[in-house]
N, C-alpha and C positions, 0 to 999 in steps of 0.2 A: 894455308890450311892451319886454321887454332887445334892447337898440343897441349893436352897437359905434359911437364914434361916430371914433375915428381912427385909418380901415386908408389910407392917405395912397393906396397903390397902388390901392385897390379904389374907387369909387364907382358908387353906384345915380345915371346922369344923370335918366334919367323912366320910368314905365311906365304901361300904357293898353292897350286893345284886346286885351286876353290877350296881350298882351307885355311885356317889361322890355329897355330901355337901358342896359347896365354900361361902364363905363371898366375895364380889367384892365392897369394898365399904363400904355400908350400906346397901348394898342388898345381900339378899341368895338368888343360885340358886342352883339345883338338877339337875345332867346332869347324861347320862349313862357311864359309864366306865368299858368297860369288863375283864379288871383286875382286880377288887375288889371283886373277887371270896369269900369273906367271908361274914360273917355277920353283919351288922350295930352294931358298937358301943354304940351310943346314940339314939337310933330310936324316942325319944320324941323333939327331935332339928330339926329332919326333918320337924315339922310341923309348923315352924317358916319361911321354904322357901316361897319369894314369886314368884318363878318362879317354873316348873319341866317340861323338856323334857322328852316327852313321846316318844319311838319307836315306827315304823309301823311294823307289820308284814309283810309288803310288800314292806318295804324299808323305809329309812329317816324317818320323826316323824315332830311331832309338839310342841310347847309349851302349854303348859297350865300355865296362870297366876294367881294368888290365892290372891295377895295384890298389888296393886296398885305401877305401876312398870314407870319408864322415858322413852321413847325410847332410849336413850344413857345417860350414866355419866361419867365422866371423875376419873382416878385411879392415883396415884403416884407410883412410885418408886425411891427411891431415889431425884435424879432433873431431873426425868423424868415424862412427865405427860403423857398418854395414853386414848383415849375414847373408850369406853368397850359399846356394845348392844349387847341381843340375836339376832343371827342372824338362819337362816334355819340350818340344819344338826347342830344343838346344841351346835356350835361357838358363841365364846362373843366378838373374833377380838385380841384376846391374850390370848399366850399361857406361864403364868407364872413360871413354871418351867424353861424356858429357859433367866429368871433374871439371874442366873448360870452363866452362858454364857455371856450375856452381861457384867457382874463384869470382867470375865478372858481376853474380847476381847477390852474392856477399860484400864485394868491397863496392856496392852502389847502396846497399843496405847500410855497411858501415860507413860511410861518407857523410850518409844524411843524420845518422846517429847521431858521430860526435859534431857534428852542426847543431841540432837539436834534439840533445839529448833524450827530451822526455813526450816525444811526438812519437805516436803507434801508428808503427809501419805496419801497414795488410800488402800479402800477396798470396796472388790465388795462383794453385797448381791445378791445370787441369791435364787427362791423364794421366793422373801422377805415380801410377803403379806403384815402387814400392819406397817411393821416396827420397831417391837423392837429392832432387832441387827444394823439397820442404824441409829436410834433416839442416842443408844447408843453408837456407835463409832463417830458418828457426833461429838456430846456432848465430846467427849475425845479428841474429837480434827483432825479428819481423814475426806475427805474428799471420797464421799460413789456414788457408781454408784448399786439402789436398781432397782432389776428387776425383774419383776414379768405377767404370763400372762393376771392376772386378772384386769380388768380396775378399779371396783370398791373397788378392795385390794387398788391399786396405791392410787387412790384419797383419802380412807381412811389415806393413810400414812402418805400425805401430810397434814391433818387434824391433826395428830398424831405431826409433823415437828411444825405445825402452835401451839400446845399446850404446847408443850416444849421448846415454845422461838426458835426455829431451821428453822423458815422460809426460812430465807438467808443464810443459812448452805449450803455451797459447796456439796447441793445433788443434782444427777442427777435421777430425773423419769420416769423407762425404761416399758410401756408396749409390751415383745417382748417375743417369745420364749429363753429361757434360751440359748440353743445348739448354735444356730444362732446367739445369741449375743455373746457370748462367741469365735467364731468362726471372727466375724467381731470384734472384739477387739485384736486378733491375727496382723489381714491385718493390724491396724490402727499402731501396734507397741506400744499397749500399756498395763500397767504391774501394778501390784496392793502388795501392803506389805499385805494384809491381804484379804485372799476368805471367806466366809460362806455361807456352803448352806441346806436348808431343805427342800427336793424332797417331795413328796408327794409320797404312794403307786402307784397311776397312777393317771393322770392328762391331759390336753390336755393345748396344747401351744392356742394362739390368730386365730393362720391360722389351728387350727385343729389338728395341730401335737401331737400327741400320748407319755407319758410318762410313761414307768413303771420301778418303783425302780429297781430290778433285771436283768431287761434287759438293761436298760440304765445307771444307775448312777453312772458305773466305767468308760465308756467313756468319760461321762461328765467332772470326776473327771480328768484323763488323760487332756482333754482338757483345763482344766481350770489349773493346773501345768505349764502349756506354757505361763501363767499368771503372774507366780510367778516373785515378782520383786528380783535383786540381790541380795538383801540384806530384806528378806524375815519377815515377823513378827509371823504369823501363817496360818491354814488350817482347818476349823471346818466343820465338818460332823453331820448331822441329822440327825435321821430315830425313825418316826413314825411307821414303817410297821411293821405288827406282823408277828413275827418268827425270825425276823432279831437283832440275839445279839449284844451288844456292839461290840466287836469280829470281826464282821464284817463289823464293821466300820473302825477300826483300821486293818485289813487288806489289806483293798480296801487302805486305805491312807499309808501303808507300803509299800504296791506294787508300791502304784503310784509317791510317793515323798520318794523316797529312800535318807538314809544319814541324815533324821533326827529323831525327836524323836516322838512317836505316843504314846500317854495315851490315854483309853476311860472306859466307864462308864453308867451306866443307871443314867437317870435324873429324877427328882424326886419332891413329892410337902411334906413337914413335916406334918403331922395331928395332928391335936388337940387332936385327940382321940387316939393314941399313934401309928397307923399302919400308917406307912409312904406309899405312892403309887409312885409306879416307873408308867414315865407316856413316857419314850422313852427312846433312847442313841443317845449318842454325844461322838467322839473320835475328838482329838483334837492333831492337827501336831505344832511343833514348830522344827526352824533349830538347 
């Protein structure tokens, strides 16, 4: 399983009971996690959260607050800085496992740099909600076209951009359907060293357009291959969806970008408490 293992801001304290214990900061929250099929490690640390999401029996949940909480605070990684709030369905605006990820698509970024220094790297993010893998490859130096359907993801992003010094960072902020843009990037003749993208189980684009992992995201994948610039960097795959093995990541990018090399992997958060939680998979192409 890939770890980050030093987001100093972030730590998994325990999880159990379809739950998870995070530190963000200076603040615990309690969210549900229906992988933690076991039993809480430390059940006496839980009473230190000042947050816990509670589910409804009839869908989504609410918070309930216990201690006296910010509407937003701002997290580091690394020299990246991020602002974090709970927001509805028991998102904070970042999903830190996927630090992972931004280490591997930065130091492929910087590789090619100082190889050739004055050669403009593009990489396109698609769903790129609120920006961790563009803040990141910005920052290495890549020049990032992030797109996403949600208006309020975007303008977090750019809040995100504005907090890690990356204002005037050669990003472009796309509120569009994914397929569409990707399709009009084709016509335009233009080409990217580095894709990432993280579908969501199902979703709907701006104009209503329908998204489901299974049914769409090897087309997608297919399409965005027609992306790949000549001299290519990498190809990073997500998946949240439960049932969906790493396996399956790394097949859909074997099938679709034949000739190079595909690793993949469940991603993961370390715990304090000694059970690590796998919290997705990411298969990752390189030529």
């Amino acid at each position: 399983m890939w770890m980050c293992e030093d987001f100093r801001d972030f730590s998994l304290l325990d999880s159990g009971d379809g739950m998870k214990l995070e530190r963000w900061g200076n603040y615990l929250l309690a969210r549900p996690e229906p992988q933690a099929v076991w039993p809480k490690q430390n059940p006496g640390r839980w009473r230190e959260a000042h947050g816990v999401y509670h589910r409804s029996d009839k869908g989504g949940g609410s918070w309930e607050f216990t201690k006296p909480l910010p509407d937003g605070w701002n997290i580091r990684y690394r020299n990246l800085t991020f602002l974090v709030r709970p927001t509805g369905f028991k998102h904070t605006g970042l999903f830190p496992e996927q630090a992972v990820n931004w280490d591997y698509m930065a130091s492929c970024i910087q590789a090619r740099k100082e190889a050739a220094p004055r050669e403009e790297l593009r990489v396109l993010n698609l769903f790129a909600y609120t920006g961790g893998a563009t803040m990141a490859c910005a920052r290495a130096g890549a020049a990032v076209a992030h797109v996403d359907s949600a208006r309020g993801m975007v303008a977090w992003a750019k809040d995100n951009a504005r907090l890690c010094g990356l204002k005037d960072a050669p990003i472009r902020y796309l509120v569009d359907d994914c397929l569409k843009f990707v399709r009009r990037e084709q016509r335009r003749g233009r080409t990217y060293h580095g894709i990432v993208m993280d579908p969501p189980s199902y979703g709907r684009g701006p104009d209503g357009e329908m998204f489901r992992f299974e049914t769409h995201v090897y087309p997608l994948i297919e399409e965005c291959a027609k992306l790949l610039d000549g001299e290519p960097l990498f190809f990073l795959l997500n998946s949240y969806t439960s049932g969906f093995a790493p396996a399956v990541a790394q097949n859909a990018l074997t099938a679709a970008l034949p000739g190079g090399v595909v690793e993949a992997d469940n991603i993961g958060l370390l715990s304090e408490a000694g059970l690590n939680l796998p919290c997705g998979a990411t298969a990752r192409w390189r030529p």
